[in-house]
N, C-alpha and C positions, 0 to 999 in steps of 0.2 A: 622841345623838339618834336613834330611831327614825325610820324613812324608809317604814314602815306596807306593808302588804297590797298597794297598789294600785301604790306603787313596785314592790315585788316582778313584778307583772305585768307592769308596761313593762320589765322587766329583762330576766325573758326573753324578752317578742318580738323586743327589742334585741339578743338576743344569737344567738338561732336567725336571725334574719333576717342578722344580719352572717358566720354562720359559711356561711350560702347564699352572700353577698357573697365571704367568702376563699375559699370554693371557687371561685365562676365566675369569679375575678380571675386566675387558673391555668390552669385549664381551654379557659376561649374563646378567649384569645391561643393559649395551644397548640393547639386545635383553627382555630383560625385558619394559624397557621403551618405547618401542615401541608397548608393548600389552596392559600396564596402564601408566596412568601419576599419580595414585594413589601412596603419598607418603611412607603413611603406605603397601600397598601391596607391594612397593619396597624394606622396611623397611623390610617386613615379611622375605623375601629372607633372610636375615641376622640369622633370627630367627629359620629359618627351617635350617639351616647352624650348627646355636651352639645348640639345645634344643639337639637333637639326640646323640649327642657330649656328653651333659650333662649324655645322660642316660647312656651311657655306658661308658664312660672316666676313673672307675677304675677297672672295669672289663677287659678293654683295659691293664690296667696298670698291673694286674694279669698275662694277655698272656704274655705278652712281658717278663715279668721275668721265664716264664715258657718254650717255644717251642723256636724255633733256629731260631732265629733273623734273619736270612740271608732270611730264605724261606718267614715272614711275610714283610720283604721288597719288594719282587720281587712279590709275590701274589698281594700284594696292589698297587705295579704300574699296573701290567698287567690288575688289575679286575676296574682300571679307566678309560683307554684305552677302553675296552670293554665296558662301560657305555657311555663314549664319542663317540664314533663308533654307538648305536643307538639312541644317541642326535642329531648326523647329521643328522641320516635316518628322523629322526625328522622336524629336522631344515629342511630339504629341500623339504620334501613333506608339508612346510607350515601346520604343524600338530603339532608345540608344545605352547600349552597354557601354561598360569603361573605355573598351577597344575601339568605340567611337569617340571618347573623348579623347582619350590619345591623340589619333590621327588629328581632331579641330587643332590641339593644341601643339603639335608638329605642325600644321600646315601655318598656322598663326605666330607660332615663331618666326619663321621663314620670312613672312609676308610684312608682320611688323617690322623684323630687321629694315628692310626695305624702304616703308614708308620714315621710321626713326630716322634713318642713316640721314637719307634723302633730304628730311625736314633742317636738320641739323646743316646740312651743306649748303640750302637755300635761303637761309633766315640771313647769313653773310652777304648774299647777292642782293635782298630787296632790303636789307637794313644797313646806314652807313657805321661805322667801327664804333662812333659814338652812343649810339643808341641801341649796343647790344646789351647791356647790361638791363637796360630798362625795359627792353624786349624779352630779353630771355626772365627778365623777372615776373613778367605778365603772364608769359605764357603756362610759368611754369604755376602762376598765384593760381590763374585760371584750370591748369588740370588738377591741382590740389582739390579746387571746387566742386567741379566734377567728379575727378576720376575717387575721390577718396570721400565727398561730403554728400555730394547727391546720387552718384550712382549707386555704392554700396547700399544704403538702406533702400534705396529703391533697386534694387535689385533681389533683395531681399520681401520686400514687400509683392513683388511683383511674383517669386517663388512662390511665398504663399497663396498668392492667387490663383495661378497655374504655372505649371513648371514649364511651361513653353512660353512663357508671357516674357521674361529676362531677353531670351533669342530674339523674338520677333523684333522687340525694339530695340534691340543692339541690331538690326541687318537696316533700319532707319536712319540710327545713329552715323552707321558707315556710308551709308547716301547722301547723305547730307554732308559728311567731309570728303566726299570725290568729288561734290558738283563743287566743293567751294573751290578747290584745287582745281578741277576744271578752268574755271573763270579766272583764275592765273593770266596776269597780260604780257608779264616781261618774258626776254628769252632767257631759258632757264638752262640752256645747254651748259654741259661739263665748263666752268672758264676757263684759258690759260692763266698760270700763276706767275712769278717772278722770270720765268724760262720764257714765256709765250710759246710755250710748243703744248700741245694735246696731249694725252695718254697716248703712244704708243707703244708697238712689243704686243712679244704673248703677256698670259696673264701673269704666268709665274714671276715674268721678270717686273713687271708694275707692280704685284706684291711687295717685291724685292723692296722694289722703289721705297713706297709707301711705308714698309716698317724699318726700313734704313734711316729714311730722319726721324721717326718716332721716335727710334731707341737712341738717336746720337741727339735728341733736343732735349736738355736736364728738364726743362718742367713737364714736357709735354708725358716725357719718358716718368717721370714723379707721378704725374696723375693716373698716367695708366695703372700702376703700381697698387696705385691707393684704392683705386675703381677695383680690381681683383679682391683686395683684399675684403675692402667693405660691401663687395657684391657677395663673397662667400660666408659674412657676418648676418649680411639682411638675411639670405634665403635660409639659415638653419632653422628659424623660427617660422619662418612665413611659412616652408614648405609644409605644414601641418598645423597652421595659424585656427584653421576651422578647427581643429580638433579640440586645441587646448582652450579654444571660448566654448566650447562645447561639456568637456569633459571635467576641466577644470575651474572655469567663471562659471557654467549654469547656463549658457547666455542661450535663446532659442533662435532660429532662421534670422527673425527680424533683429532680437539683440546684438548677434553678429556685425550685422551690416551699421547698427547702431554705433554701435564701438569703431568700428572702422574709420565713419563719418564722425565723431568726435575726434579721433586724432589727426583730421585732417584740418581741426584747427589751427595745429601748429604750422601746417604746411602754409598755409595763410601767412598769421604771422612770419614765416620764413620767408616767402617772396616778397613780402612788404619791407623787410627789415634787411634786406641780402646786400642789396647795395650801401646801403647806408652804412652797415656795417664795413663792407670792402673798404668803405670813402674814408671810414677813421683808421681803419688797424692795416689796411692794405688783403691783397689776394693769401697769401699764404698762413697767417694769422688769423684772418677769417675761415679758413679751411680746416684749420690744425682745433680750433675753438669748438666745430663743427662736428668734427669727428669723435671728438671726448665727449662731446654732448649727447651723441648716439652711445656711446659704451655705457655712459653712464645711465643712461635710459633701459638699457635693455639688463643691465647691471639691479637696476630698482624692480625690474619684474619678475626676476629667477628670485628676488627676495620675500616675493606676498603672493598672496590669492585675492587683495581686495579687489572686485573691479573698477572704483575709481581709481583706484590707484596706479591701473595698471592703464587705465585708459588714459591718465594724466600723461605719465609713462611714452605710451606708443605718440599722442600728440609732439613729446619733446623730440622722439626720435623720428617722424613725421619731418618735424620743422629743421631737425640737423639734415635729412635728405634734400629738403630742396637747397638751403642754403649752398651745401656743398656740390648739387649738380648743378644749380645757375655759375656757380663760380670756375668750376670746370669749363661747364659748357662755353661759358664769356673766355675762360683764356685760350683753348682750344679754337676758337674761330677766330679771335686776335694773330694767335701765333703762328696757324698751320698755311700755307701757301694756298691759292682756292684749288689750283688742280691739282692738290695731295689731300683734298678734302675727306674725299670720299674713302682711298684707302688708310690715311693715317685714321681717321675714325673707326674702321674696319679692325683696324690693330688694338683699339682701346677695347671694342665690343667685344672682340676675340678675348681679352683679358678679363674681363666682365662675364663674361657668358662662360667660360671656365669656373669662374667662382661662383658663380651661380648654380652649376651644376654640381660644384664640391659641396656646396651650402645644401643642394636638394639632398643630397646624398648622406651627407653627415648628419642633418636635420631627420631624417626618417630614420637613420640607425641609433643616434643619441638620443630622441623621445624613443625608442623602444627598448634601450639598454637603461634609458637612468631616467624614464618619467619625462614629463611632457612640460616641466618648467624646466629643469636643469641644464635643456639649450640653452638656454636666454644668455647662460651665465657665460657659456666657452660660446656664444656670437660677441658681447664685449669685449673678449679678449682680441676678436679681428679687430675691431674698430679703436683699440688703444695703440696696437702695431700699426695701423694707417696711420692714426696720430701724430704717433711718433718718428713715421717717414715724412710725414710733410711737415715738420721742426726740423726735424735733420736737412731738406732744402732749402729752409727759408732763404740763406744768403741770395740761393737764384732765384726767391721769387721777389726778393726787394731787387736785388740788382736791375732786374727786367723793367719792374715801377720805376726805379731812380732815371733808368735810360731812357723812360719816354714811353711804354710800352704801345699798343696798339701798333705794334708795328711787326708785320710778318717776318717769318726769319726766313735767310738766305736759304738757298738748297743748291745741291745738294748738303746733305751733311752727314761724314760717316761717321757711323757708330763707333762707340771707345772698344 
């Protein structure tokens, strides 16, 4: 099955925009580390990342079901270009303090919400229900490439060359996925869903709307669940990730980005392997398999100091991450109506970006209270509680397969 012209285009803004992403995933921790060895101000970075996120993620969620999808994609690459473009001027007049990075990464929360939300809501409209799984497999194989295998070390290498060298080409990076988004042909306006009526009302009450079938839809309301949980498990580690390949691997600038881009081999194998797995064991056993995989991952590296070991390690939990966001992502755009796109997504980010901010928080108090592996150990423990909430749904994720799925649910539907 041909996946057309117009996939093509969301491909690569997807892809230029995530390899922006691996590079400044690299880059601004290190150029951060290099102005404190402060864990917690390193931490804070995380937090000035997701609070801003928080504030506005369902009003985000309002836009995107309201104005033409195409033009908030192409605005939000080009308006991070333009932010990156005076980060350099920055970077290189040796004029950016911490209180500069904050703000990029307040403003780039914001912004990426925007373009994520967006992307997610349009890949339904130029892809038909069949051919999401194999879409969102690509895409996701593809930012694994990028965002974890080429940009990290090269953004690393590109540090060591000049510390303003990461900027410049990530403000490239984001031009090149607005023009692709640009050259978008179809109308990408908000759809009507099951109702054929538009979003209207204030916003409050399209919130309303929006996390009214969230919470009354069991799977949809399951994943959300899991997404909180496993988002507050990723970030205890990641939020000071530079520190402990620094402190506790040895690892230098370029080792860092090194290690990164090794575990994005799993991410590979995961989009290769994501569907095929669904096809044998179905959605929710492929998910519940997913989630153990990461505990147990992040379980093996509060155990050693080896760096192979640990890098084997982050690749398995690499590769449980994509599995279980393509499979989300495939039921989520299966299940959700297209004109509750925007905000039932809104609702899931909202749960996400909460635990993202517990995990930045917990992550910079518990490496300063008990050392800088002993995270790893209490993030597994998130990721065996998500686990164990999607086995406790499975009935409604078979049921949904038995019924035929790809097929939207009815709305309204109120919450229990």
């Amino acid at each position: 099955m041909k996946l057309g012209p117009e996939y093509r285009r969301i491909w690569i803004g997807s892809a230029s925009s995530n390899l922006a992403d691996g590079v400044t995933f690299v880059a601004l921790p290190l150029l951060a580390a290099a102005i404190t060895r402060d864990p917690l101000a390193i931490a804070a970075l995380s937090v000035a990342y997701t609070a801003p996120r928080l504030l506005t993620v369902l009003g985000i969620g309002v836009l995107v079901d309201r104005v033409d999808r195409r033009r908030l994609l192409y605005l939000a690459n080009f308006s991070r270009a333009a932010v990156f473009a005076a980060l350099t001027a920055l970077v290189a007049a040796d004029a950016a303090p911490m209180a500069a990075l904050y703000a990029v990464y307040a403003f780039m929360g914001i912004v990426e919400t925007i373009s994520d939300s967006t992307a997610v809501a349009v890949l339904p409209q130029a892809v038909a229900p069949a051919g999401l799984d194999r879409a969102n497999s690509q895409i996701a194989g593809t930012q694994s490439l990028v965002d974890e295998f080429i940009g990290p070390p090269l953004g690393g290498f590109l540090f060591g060359l000049a510390v303003f060298a990461p900027s410049l080409l990530t403000v490239g990076a984001f031009l090149l996925a607005g023009a692709a988004y640009w050259r978008l042909r179809q109308d990408y306006s908000a759809a009507p869903g099951s109702t054929g009526v538009r979003p209207t009302g204030g916003i409050r009450r399209q919130i309303r709307e929006g996390a009214a079938w969230a919470v009354g839809h069991p799977i949809v309301r399951t994943l959300i669940i899991i997404g909180a949980l496993a988002s507050t498990g990723y970030m205890i580690p990641f939020s000071y990730l530079v520190l402990y390949a620094r402190d506790v691997l040895g690892l230098d600038a370029a080792g860092y980005g090194l290690l990164l881009s090794f575990s994005a081999v799993g991410g590979l194998l995961g989009s290769f392997t994501a569907s095929r797995i669904r096809r044998a064991i179905g959605y929710g056993w492929t998910i519940t398999a997913a989630l153990l995989a990461g505990a147990a991952a992040f379980a093996v590296i509060a155990c050693t100091t080896n760096v192979w070991v640990v890098a084997g390690a982050l690749a398995v939990y690499i590769g449980h991450s994509v599995v279980w966001n393509i499979m989300a992502a495939s039921l989520r755009q299966q299940l959700t109506p297209a004109d509750l796109m925007g905000r039932v997504g809104a609702v899931g980010r909202l749960a996400g970006l909460l635990g993202l901010t517990l995990g930045a928080v917990l992550g910079g108090v518990l490496a300063t209270a008990f050392g800088l592996r002993a995270p790893f150990g209490f993030a597994a423990v998130f990721f065996t509680a998500a686990a164990l909430l999607a086995l406790s749904a499975m009935g409604h994720f078979r049921a949904w397969e038995h019924a035929g799925a790809a097929e939207p649910a009815s709305r309204p539907v109120t919450p229990p």
